[in-house]
C-alpha positions in Angstrom: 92.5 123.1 48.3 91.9 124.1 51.6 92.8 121.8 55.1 90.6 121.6 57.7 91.3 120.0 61.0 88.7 119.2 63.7 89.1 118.5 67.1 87.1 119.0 70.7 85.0 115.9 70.1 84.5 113.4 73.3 82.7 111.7 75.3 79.8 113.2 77.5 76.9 112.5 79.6 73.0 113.3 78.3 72.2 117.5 79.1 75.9 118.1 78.7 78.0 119.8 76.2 80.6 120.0 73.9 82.0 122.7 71.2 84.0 121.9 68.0 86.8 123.4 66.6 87.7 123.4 62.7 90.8 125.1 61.9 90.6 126.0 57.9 93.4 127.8 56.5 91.2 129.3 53.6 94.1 131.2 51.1 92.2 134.4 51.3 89.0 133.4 49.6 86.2 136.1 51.0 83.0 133.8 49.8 82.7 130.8 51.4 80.3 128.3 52.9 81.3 126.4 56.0 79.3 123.9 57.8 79.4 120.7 60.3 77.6 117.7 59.1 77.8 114.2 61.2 77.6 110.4 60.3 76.3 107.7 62.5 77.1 104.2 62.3 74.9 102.6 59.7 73.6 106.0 58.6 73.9 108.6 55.6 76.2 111.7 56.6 73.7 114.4 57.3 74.1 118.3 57.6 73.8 119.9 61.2 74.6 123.4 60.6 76.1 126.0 58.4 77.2 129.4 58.0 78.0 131.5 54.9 80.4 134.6 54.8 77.8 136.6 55.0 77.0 135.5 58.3 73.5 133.7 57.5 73.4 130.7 59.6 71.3 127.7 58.8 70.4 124.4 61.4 68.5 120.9 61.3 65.7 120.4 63.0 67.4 118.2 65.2 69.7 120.6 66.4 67.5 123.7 66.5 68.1 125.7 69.5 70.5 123.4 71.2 73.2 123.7 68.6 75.4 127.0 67.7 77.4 127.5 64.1 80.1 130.2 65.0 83.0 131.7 63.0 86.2 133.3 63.8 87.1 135.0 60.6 90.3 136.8 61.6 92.0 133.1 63.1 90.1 131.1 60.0 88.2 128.7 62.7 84.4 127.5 62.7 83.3 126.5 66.0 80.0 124.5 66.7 78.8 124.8 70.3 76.4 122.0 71.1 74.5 122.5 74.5 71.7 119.9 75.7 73.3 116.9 73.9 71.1 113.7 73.5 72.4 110.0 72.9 70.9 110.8 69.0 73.6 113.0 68.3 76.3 110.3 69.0 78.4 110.8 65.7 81.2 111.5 63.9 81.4 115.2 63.5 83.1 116.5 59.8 83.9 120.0 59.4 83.3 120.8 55.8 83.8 123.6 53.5 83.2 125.7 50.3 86.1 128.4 49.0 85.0 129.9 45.7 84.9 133.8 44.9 80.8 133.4 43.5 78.1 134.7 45.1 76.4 131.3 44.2 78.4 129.5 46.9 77.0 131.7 49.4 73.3 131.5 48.7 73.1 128.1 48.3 74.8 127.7 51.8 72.6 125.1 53.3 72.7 122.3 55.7 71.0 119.9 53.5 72.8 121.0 50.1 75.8 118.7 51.2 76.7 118.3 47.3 77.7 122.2 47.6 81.1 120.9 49.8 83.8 119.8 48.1 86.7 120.2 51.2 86.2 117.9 54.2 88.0 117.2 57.4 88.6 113.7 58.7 86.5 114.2 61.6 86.0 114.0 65.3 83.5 111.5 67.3 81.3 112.7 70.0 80.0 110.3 72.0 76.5 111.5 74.3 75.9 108.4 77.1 72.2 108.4 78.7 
């Protein structure tokens, strides 16, 4: 099982911006698929971003341009960088995460495929005021 453990959520004005941190200690697996998907009240969780190990990245529409997935393989963190925030992405943010040694978990690394993520964090809200 692997841990991950978010944090750099807050509060923020419209234009500003923010970057999350998700520490994952990941046991030495070398395929993975990471990602950040986020949940607003009275909404379904939806994917933002994600990022496979072999570096192909993948965004929502949403976020596209305004939003950067990022990892740090050698201290096992995944950063998302979110510039130009809007009052939409007010959310709870959940770092989430795929560890298996199959080349299937790597090309089917995709923001939408949120059934491919079976390790979640407990989250961290970011909150964008207009």
């Amino acid at each position: 099982q692997v841990q991950l453990v978010e944090s750099g959520g807050g509060s923020v004005q419209a234009g500003g911006s923010l970057r999350l941190s998700c520490a994952a200690v990941t046991y030495g697996h070398s395929i993975y698929c990471m990602g950040w998907f986020r949940q607003a009240p009275g909404k379904e969780r939806e994917g933002v971003a994600t990022i496979n190990s072999d570096g192909d990245t993948t965004y929502a529409d949403s976020v596209k341009g305004r939003f950067t997935i990022s990892i740090d393989s050698g201290q096992d963190t995944l950063y998302l960088q979110m510039n130009s925030l809007k009052p939409d992405d007010t959310a709870m943010y959940y770092c989430a995460a795929r560890f298996e040694n199959s080349r299937a978990v790597a090309t089917r690394c995709y923001h939408a495929n949120k059934w491919l993520f079976v390790d979640w964090g407990q989250g961290t809200q970011v909150t964008v005021s207009s």
